[in-house]
Every structure is written in C-alpha cells, then in structure tokens.
DODRENTOR-308783 format. One line per field, with one value per residue (C-alpha): residue in one letter; x, y, z. Coordinates in steps of 0.05 Angstrom, whole numbers, plus 5000, padded with zeros to 4 digits. Layout:
% residues N
aa <- (a | ...)
px <- (X | ...)
py <- (Y | ...)
pz <- (Z | ...)
% end
This chain:
% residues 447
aa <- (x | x | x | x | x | x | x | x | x | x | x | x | x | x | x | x | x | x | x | x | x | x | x | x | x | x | x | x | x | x | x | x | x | x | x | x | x | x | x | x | x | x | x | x | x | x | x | x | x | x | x | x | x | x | x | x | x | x | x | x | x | x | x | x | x | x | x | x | x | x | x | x | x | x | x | x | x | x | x | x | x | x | x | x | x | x | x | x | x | x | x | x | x | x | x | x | x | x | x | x | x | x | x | x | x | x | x | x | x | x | x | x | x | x | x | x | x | x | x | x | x | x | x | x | x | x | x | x | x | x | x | x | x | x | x | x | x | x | x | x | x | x | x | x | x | x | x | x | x | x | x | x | x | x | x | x | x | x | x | x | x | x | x | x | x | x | x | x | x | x | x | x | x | x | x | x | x | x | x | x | x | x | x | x | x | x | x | x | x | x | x | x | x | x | x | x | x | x | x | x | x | x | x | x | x | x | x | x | x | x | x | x | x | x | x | x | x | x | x | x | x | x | x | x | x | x | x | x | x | x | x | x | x | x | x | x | x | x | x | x | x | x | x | x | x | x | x | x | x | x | x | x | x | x | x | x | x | x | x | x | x | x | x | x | x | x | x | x | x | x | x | x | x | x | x | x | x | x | x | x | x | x | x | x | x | x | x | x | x | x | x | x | x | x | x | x | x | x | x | x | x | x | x | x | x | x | x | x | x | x | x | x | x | x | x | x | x | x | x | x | x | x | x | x | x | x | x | x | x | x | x | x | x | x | x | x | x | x | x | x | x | x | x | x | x | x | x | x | x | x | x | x | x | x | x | x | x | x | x | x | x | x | x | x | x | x | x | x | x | x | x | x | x | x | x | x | x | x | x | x | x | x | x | x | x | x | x | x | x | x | x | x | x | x | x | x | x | x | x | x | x | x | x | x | x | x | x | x | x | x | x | x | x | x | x | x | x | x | x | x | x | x | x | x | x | x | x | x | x | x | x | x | x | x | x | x | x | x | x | x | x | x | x | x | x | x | x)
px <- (4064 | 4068 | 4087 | 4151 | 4130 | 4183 | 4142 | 4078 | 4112 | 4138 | 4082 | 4035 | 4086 | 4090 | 4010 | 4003 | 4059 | 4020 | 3954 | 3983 | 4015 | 3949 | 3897 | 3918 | 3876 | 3935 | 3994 | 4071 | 4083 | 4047 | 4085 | 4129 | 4166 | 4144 | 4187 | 4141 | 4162 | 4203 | 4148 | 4092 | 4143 | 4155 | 4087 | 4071 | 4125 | 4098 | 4025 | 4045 | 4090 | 4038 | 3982 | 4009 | 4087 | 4113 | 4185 | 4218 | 4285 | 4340 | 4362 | 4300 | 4291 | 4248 | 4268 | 4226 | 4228 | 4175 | 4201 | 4209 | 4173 | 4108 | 4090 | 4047 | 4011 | 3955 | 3884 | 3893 | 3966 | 3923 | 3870 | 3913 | 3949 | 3876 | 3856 | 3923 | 3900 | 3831 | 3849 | 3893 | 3837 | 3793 | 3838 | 3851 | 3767 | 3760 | 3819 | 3852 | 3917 | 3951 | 3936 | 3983 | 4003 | 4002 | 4052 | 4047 | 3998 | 3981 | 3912 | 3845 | 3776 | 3719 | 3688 | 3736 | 3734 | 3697 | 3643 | 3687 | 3750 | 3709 | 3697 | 3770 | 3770 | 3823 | 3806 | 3866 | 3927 | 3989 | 4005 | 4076 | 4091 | 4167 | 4168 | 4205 | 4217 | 4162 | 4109 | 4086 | 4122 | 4095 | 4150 | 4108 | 4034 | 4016 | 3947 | 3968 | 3942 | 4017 | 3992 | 3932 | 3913 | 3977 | 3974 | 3908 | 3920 | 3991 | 3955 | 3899 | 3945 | 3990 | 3930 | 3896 | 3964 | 3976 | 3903 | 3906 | 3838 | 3848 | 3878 | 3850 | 3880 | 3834 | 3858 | 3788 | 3745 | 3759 | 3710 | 3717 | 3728 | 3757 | 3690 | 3685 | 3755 | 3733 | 3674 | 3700 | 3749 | 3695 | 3661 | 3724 | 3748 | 3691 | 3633 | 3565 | 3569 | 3630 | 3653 | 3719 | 3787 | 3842 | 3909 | 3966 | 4047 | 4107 | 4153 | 4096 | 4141 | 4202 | 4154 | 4178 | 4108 | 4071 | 4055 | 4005 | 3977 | 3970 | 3928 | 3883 | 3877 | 3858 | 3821 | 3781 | 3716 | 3707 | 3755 | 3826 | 3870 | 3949 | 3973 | 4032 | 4025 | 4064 | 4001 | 3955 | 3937 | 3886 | 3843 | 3779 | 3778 | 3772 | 3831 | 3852 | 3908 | 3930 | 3904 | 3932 | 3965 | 3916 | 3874 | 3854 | 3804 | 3775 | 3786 | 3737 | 3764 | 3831 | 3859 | 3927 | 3987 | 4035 | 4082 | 4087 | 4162 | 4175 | 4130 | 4173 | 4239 | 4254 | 4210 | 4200 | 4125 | 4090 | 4128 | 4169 | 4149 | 4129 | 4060 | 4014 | 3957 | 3952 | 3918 | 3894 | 3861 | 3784 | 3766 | 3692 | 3665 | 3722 | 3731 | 3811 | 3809 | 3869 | 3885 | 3952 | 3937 | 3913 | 3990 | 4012 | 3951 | 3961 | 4040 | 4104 | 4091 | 4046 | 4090 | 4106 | 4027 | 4011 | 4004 | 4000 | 4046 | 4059 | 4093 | 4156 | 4188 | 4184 | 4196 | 4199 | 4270 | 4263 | 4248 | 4298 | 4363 | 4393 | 4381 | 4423 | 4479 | 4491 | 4473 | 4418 | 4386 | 4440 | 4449 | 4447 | 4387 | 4349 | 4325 | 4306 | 4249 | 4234 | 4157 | 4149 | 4173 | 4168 | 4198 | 4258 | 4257 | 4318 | 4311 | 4376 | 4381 | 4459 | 4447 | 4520 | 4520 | 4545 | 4484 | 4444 | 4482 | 4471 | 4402 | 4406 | 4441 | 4402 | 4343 | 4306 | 4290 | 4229 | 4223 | 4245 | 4208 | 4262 | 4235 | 4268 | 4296 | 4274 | 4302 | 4267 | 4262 | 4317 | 4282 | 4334 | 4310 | 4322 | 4367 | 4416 | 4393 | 4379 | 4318 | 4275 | 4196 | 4152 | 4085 | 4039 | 3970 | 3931 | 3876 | 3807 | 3750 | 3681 | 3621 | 3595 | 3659 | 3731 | 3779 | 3839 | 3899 | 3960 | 4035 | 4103 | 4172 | 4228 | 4295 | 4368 | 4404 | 4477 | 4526 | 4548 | 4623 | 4588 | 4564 | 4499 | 4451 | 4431 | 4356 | 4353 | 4280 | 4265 | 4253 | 4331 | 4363 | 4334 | 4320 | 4363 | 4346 | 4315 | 4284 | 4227 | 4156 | 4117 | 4046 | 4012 | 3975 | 3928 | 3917 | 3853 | 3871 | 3820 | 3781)
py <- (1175 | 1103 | 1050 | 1005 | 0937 | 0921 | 0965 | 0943 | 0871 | 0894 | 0924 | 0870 | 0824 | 0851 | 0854 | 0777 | 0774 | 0823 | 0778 | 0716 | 0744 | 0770 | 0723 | 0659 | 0647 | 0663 | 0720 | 0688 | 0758 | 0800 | 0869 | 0875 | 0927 | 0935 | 0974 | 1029 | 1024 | 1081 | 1100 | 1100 | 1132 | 1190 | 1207 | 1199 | 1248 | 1297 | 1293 | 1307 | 1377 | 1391 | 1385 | 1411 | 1438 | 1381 | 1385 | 1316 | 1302 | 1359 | 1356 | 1391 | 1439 | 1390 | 1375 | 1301 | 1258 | 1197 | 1133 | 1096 | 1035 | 1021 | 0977 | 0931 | 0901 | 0854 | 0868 | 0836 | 0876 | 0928 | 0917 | 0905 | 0979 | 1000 | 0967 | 0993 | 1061 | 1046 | 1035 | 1095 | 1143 | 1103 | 1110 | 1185 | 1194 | 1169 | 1198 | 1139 | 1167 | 1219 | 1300 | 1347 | 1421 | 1462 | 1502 | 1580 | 1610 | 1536 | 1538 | 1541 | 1574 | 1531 | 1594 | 1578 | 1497 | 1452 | 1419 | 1360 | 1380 | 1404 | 1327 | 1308 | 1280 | 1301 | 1310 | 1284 | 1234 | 1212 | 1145 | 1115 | 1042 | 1013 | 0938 | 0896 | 0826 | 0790 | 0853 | 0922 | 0967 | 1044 | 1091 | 1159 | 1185 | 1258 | 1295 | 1319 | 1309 | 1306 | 1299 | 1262 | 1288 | 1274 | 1203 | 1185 | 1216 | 1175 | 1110 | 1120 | 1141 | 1078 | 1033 | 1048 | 1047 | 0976 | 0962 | 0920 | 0891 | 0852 | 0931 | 0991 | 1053 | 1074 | 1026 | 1024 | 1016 | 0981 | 1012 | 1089 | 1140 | 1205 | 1236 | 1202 | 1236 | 1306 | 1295 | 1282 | 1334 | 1383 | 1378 | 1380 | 1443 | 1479 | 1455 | 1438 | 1500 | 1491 | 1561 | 1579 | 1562 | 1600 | 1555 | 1575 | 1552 | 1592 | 1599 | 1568 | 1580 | 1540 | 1480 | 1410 | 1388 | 1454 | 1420 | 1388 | 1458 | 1469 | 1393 | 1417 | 1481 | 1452 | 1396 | 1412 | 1452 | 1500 | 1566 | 1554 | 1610 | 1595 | 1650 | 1648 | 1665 | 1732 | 1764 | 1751 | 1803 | 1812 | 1870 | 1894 | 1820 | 1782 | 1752 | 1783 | 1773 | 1824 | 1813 | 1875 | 1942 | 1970 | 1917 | 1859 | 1795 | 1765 | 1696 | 1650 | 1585 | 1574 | 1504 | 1502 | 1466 | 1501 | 1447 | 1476 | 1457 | 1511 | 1559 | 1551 | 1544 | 1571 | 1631 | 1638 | 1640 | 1668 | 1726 | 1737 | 1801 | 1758 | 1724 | 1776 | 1729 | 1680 | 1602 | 1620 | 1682 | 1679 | 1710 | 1732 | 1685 | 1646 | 1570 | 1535 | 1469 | 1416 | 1469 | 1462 | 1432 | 1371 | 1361 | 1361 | 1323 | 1263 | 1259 | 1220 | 1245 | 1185 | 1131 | 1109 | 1092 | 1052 | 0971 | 0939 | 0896 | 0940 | 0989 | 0970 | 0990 | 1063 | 1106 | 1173 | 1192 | 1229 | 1160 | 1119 | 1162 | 1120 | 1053 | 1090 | 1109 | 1043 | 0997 | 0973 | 1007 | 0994 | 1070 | 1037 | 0991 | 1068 | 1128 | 1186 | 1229 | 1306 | 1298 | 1365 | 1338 | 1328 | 1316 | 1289 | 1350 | 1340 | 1265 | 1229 | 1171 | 1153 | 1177 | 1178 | 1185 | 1253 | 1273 | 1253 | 1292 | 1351 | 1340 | 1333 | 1409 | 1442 | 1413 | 1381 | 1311 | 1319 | 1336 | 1266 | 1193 | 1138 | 1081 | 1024 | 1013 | 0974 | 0929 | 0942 | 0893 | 0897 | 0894 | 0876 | 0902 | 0895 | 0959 | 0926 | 0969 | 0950 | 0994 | 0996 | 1014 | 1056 | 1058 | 1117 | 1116 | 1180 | 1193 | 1234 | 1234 | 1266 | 1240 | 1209 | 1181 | 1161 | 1158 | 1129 | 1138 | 1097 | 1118 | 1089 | 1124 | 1084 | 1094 | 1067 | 1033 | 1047 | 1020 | 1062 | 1061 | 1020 | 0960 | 0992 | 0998 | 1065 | 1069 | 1124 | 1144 | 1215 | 1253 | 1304 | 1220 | 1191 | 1245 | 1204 | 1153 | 1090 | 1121 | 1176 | 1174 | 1121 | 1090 | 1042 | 0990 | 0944 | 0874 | 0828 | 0759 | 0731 | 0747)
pz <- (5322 | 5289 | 5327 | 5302 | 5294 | 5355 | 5406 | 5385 | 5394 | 5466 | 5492 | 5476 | 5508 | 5570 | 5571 | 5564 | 5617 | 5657 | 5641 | 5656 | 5730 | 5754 | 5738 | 5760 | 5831 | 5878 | 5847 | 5847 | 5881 | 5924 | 5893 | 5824 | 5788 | 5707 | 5668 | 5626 | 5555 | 5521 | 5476 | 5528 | 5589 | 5542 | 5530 | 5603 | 5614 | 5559 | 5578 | 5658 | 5633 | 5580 | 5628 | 5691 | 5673 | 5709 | 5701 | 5693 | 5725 | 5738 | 5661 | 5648 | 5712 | 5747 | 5823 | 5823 | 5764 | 5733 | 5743 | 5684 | 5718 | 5754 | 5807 | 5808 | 5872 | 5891 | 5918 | 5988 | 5991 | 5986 | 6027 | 6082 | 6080 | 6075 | 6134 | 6176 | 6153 | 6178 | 6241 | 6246 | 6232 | 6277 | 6334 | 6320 | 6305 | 6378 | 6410 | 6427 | 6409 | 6455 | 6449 | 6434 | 6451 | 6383 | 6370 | 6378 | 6316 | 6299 | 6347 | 6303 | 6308 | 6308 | 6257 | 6209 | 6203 | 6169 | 6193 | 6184 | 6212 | 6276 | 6298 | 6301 | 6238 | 6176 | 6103 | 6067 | 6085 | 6057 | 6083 | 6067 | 6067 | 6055 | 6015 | 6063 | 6046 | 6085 | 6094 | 6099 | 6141 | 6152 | 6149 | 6163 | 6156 | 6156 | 6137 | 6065 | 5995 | 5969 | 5889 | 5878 | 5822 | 5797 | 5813 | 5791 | 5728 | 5703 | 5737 | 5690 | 5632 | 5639 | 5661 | 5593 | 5547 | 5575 | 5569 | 5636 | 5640 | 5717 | 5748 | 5773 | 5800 | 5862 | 5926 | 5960 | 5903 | 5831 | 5800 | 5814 | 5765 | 5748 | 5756 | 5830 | 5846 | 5825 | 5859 | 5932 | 5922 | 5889 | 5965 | 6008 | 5976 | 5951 | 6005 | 5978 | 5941 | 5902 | 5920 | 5892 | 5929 | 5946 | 5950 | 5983 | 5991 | 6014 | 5959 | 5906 | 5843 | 5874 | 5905 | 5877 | 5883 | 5851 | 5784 | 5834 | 5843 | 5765 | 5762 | 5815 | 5782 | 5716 | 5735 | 5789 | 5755 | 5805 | 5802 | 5844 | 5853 | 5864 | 5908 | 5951 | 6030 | 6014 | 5982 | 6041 | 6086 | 6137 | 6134 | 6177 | 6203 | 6131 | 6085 | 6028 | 5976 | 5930 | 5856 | 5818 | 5843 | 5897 | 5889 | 5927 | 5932 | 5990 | 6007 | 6036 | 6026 | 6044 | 6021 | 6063 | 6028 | 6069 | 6111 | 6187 | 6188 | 6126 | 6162 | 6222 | 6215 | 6152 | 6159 | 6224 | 6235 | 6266 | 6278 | 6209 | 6169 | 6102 | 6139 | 6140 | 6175 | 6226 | 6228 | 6304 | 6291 | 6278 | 6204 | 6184 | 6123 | 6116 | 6123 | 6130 | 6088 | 6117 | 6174 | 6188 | 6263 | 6227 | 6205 | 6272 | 6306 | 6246 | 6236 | 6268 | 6336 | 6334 | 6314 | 6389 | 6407 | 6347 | 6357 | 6291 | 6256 | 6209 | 6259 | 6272 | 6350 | 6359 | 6422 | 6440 | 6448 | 6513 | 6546 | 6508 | 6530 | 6579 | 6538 | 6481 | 6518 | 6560 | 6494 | 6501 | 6448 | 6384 | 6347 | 6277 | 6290 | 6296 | 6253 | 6286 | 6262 | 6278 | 6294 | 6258 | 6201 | 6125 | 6055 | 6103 | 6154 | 6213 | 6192 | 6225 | 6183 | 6226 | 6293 | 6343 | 6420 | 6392 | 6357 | 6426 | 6465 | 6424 | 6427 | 6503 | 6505 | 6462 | 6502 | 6436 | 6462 | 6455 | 6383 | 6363 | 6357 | 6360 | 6296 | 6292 | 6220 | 6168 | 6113 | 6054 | 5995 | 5942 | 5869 | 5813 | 5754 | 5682 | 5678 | 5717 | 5774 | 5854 | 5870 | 5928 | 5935 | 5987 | 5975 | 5981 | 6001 | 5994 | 6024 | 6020 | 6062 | 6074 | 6109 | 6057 | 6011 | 6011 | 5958 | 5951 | 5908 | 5900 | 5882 | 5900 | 5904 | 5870 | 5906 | 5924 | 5985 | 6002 | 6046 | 6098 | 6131 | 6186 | 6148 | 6156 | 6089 | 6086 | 6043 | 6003 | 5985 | 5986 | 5910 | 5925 | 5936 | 5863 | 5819 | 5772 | 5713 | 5737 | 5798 | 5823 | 5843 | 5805 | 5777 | 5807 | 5793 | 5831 | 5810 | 5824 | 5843 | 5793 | 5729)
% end
C-alpha cells in the first residue's frame, strides 16, 4: 500500500515526539498512552487474524479486541514490577508463603512433572499491575501464559513500524529476540528433546484467548496439537485423544491451558461425564506442563501474605467478618476476589452486608480474599476518551532463562449509584473502540 504524504507526515511525527520523550536523562512520565496510527493499527489487526485468526472486536466475531493505542513505559517502571515479581517467586521458591489444600482431582504425581515443577517452582506467570496515580499497584497474579506469543509478536510489529530506536519489547532483557522467546518456550514445552505437545482447553473453539493457541501452534517449531479435553481418554494407564474414527494418539506432553474454575464449576470436574482423565492420577510416559495445581499454589489466595508496597491491604474474608458488619471495614473501600478465580470469576466488584451474609449461609467464606480497592490513573486521550491501564507481565522460566513479555489492557471507569468509581478492565467490559489489550513498549532513560 502507498503511504499518503499525511501518514508518512504523522507517523514520523509522532516518532520525533516519541524520540524526544525517551531520551532526555530523566522521562516527563514514568507511563503514556500513544495512539497507533490508522494505517499501522489496521495492519496490526490484519497480520494478528492472518497469522493466528484473531478475531478483532465483536463486529467481526472476535470476543477481545486490539487497542488502537500502546503504552509506553520507562525502564526503572519496569524494573520495579520485575523486582515485585522477583520477590514473589522467591517467596513461593522457599515456601514462605502459606500451603494450601488442593482441591479434589487437582493433586499431582511426581511421574508426571517436570523436573522443574517438582521443586516448587512454576513455569509461566501472568502478573497484573493497575496505573494508579503515584505507583504500581498488583491487582492479581496467577501461573498462566495468557498470550505471549501474542504479545511479543504486535510489540515487535509496532516497535519496528514506529522504528523506536530507545524501546524494546522483552521487560528483563533489551536485547532479546524472537529466537530467545522460542527458545525458552521450545524447552518448557517440548523438554530437551523438543518432543511434540499436546495442548488442551475445554470448549477450545469458543476460547476468547484461542488465537493464542493458533501462535503457539505456528510459531513454535516443534509439532503442537490443539485438542479439546473432550477427546482425551485414558486407556491401559497412558493418555490418548482420539485422532480419526477408531483411532487414537498417545500423548506425552500435556501443556495444560485449562482454568480450574471452568473445570469446576461449569463442568463439574472431576466427576462430569465430558473429562475422561484425571490431573491426580499417575500416567506411564507422560509429563503435565503448567499442572493445573500450580494455578492454585500461585493465584489470589495469596494476596493477604504479601508485604510490598505494591500490595495494597488485603485479608481473608473469613477473618474480616465482624469488622464489615460493625464498620470498621467500609464495603465500598473493598473488592472481593474468589481465590479460584479468573478472567473475572465470582469477582464482587460492590460487595453489601447482603452479599456477606449470603456468603456466611452458604458457608463460602473462605473462598474469598478481601483487597482493598484501588484508584487507578485516568489517561485522557486524544479521542476524547477517559481510559485506564493494567499492565501485564508474563512470565517464563527454566533453570537456565527467563523471559519476559509485556502487555497492558486498556479499559473504562464508571460511577456507580454510590459515588463509588467502578474500574472496568476485563476484555467482556472494553471490547469496544478505543479500548482492549494493548502493545507495549519499554523506554530507556538514555541513548
């Protein structure tokens, strides 16, 4: 396509803007908001559906949508999420943190783990951040790759059509690669063999996120099958799934993308008719990458024990009862999260004496961590749009390496019938114009 003499003159604009932001020795701001231009956003769009059938926005089918911005954040912004998620794995590494009693079917055999996941340690993470005014403020962490691939490939995309010299795309290095991405992955899911994978969901063809299936798929290098957990079967002590009519293929590495919360309480694992296998039985040959017990070992059940200033108040509800219904503890100052939860599972955003005593009768106390809420920064952008930003760090780890890959989630606030402000960040909230997951970009502080 030619490019108008108007977006060449934009684009190169906003690249000496860009320039002139980022290289002076201390950044006027520590996070900004760049809108993508047309030209460049719709190619974005076209390479992610082209490449991996991402759907964008609900006007085409898709259930997330591309922001038509990215964010922009400084090195030692980023360093310091990097060094609050350091010391959340280091506390969880040495079991600092408390233990908790898995759920039933959620146990593991030692057979079937990686050597990695046997030392308490998790392979992926999805650390989430909300832009307050002043600082950092983690919303939620759980031991997912949500879309890495994903990520790292728009960051790279946008990165090179802005050519921006002073950013890079991986938060814990500034000068990995593509090639060191596949790589760590390459080990985590195939093993020093790079055997092929097996990936399962429930419900794979209705998944917002499976278009991160198709990138992993694609641009892996080592075979991935998609299968959904309704082909699986166990048969003479091995894992199957069911490749043609009578046929089957044994699996041997199972990469797990399957959210315990679905499995639960929307199919009722382990005891529903559709799961055909079990994560607590042992299997001969075959090794569980991101078991699900990692999700509920590393997740919001955690929240309460964590001292860092970028953890605002949390409690567990069960000991906070008697401080919400005598006033001490203000309903509206609180969200309430399921510690099972995900992709806003039994979140109360607006929790009521009501709601508590609901909980208190159906005996569910202790399902719940008590956070208290946060006021995220309000961004006014050039659409004439309020918008509000939570960052995403995601993580992967082996012995040897550690990659990390940035994304944000561009959302709304609302005023609630209370006075409250009610944030609205989750993809079913903002799959709308102006808003949706986002690129990211990390800025040195100097040449």
């Amino acid at each position: 396509m030619v490019q108008s003499q108007y977006e060449w003159l934009v684009i190169n604009c906003q690249f000496y803007q860009l320039k002139y932001i980022c290289t002076t020795k201390k950044m006027k701001n520590k996070i900004f908001l760049q809108r993508i231009p047309e030209r460049i956003y719709t190619e974005a769009v076209n390479l992610l559906r082209d490449e991996y059938r991402f759907l964008n926005g609900i006007e085409n089918g898709g259930r997330m949508r591309l922001a038509n911005y990215f964010v922009g954040i400084s090195q030692p912004l980023a360093d310091e999420f990097i060094a609050f998620i350091n010391n959340v794995v280091a506390q969880i590494k040495n079991h600092d943190l408390p233990g908790i009693a898995l759920p039933e079917g959620f146990g593991s055999q030692a057979e079937n783990l990686t050597d990695f996941e046997k030392t308490n340690r998790f392979s992926f993470g999805s650390f989430d951040m909300a832009v307050t005014e002043d600082s950092l403020q983690n919303i939620e962490f759980q031991a997912i790759a949500t879309y890495p691939f994903t990520a790292a490939k728009i960051n790279q995309f946008i990165k090179n059509k802005l050519n921006l010299p002073n950013a890079y795309i991986f938060a814990n290095d500034k000068k990995a690669t593509w090639d060191n991405l596949i790589s760590i992955y390459q080990t985590i899911l195939g093993g020093k063999d790079k055997m092929p994978i097996v990936l399962i969901d429930r419900n794979v063809k209705k998944q917002k996120t499976n278009f991160e299936f198709y990138a992993i798929q694609k641009d892996l290098g080592i075979p991935v099958t998609i299968v959904d957990i309704e082909d699986i079967f166990e048969k003479d002590e091995m894992l199957f799934y069911k490749i043609a009519t009578n046929k089957k293929q044994k699996i041997e590495r199972l990469y797990n993308r399957v959210l315990p919360s679905e499995a639960i309480y929307e199919d009722h694992y382990p005891t529903a008719s559709t799961w055909r296998f079990r994560y607590d039985k042992p299997y001969k040959n075959l090794k569980f990458i991101n078991h699900p017990r990692k999700l509920f070992e590393v997740s919001k059940r955690l929240l309460p024990y964590l001292h860092h200033p970028f953890n605002p108040p949390a409690f567990e509800l069960k000991n906070t009862v008697s401080e919400f219904l005598n006033g001490s503890l203000s309903y509206v100052d609180y969200v309430w999260k399921h510690k099972e939860g995900a992709a806003g599972f039994n979140l109360i955003l607006s929790p009521t004496e009501a709601i508590l005593k609901e909980l208190i009768a159906e005996n569910k106390l202790s399902d719940y961590v008590v956070q208290r809420k946060v006021n995220y920064k309000i961004f006014q952008t050039d659409d004439g749009l309020e918008k509000i930003v939570e960052l995403r760090f995601m993580t992967a780890y082996t012995t040897e390496a550690t990659n990390i890959i940035p994304m944000a989630r561009i959302g709304h606030c609302v005023k609630q019938e209370n006075g409250s402000m009610a944030y609205k960040i989750h993809f079913g909230d903002n799959n709308r114009l102006g808003y949706g997951f986002a690129p990211v970009m990390i800025f040195s502080e100097y040449n």
